[in-house]
C-alpha positions as CSV (number, residue, x, y, z in Angstrom):
1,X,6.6,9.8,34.4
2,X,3.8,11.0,32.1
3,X,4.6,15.1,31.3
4,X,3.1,15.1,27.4
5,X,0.1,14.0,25.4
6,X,-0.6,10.3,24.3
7,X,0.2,12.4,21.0
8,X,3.3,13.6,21.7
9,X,4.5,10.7,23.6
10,X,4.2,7.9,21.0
11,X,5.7,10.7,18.3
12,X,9.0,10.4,20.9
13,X,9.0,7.1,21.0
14,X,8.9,6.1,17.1
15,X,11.2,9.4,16.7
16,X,13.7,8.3,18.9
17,X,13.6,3.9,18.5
18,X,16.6,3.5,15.4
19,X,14.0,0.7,13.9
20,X,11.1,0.2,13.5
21,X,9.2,0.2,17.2
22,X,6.2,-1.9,17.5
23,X,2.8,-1.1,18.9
24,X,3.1,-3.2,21.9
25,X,6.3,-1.4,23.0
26,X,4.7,1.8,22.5
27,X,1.4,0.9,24.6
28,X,3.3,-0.9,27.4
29,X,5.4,2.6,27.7
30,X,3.0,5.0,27.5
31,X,0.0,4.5,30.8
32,X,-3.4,3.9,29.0
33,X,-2.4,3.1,26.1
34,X,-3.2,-0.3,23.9
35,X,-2.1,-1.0,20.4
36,X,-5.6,-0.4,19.1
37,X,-5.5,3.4,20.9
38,X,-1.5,3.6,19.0
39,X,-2.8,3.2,15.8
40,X,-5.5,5.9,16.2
41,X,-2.9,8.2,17.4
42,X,-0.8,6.8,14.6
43,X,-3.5,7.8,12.5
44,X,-4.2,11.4,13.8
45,X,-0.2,12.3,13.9
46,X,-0.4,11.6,10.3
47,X,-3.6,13.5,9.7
48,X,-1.7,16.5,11.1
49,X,1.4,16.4,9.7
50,X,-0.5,16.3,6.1
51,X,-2.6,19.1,7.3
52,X,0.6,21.3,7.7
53,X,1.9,19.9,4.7
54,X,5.1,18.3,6.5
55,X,8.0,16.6,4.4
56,X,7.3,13.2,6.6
57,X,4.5,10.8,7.9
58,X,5.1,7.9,10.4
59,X,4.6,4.7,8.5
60,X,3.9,1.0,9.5
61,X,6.9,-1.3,8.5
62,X,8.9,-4.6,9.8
63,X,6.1,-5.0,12.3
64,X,6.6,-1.6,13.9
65,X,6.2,2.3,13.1
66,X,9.1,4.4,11.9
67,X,9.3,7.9,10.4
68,X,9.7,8.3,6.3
69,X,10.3,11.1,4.2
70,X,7.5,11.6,1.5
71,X,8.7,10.5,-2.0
72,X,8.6,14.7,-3.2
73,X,11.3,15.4,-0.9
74,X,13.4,11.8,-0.8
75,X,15.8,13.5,-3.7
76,X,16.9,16.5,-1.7
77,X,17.9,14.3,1.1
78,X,19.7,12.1,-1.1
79,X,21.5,15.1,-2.3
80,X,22.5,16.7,0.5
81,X,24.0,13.3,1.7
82,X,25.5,12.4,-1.7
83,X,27.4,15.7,-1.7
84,X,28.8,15.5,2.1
85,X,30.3,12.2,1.1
């Protein structure tokens, strides 16, 4: 079932879980994988997404991962859902 990276696969599977989704999960979905190899890719996601300056990082929360907005751009979020309301 395997058509992406490691990469690319665990950033599915934290994007799409509504709470947090821990590391076993993700290393007993993805072939290979163990929880030690998650948190390197954990790691390397994050590295990227601060290299291209990206409004989110995956974080480590409730046992699990789960993407967050970085603090600089929480208040325009907050805004635009504020205003809908």
């Amino acid at each position: 079932m395997e058509h992406g990276t490691p990469h690319a696969i665990v950033e599915a599977l934290i994007l799409a879980s509504p709470e947090p989704i821990e590391s076993k999960r993700i290393a007993e979905a993805v072939e290979g994988m163990t929880v030690a190899k998650v948190a390197a890719v954990v790691g390397d996601l994050n590295e990227k997404y601060y290299q291209v300056a990206s409004a989110f990082r995956i974080r480590e929360i409730a046992g699990g991962y789960q993407f967050h907005i970085m603090p600089e751009y929480t208040g325009y979020v907050e805004e635009l859902f504020t205003r809908r309301r």
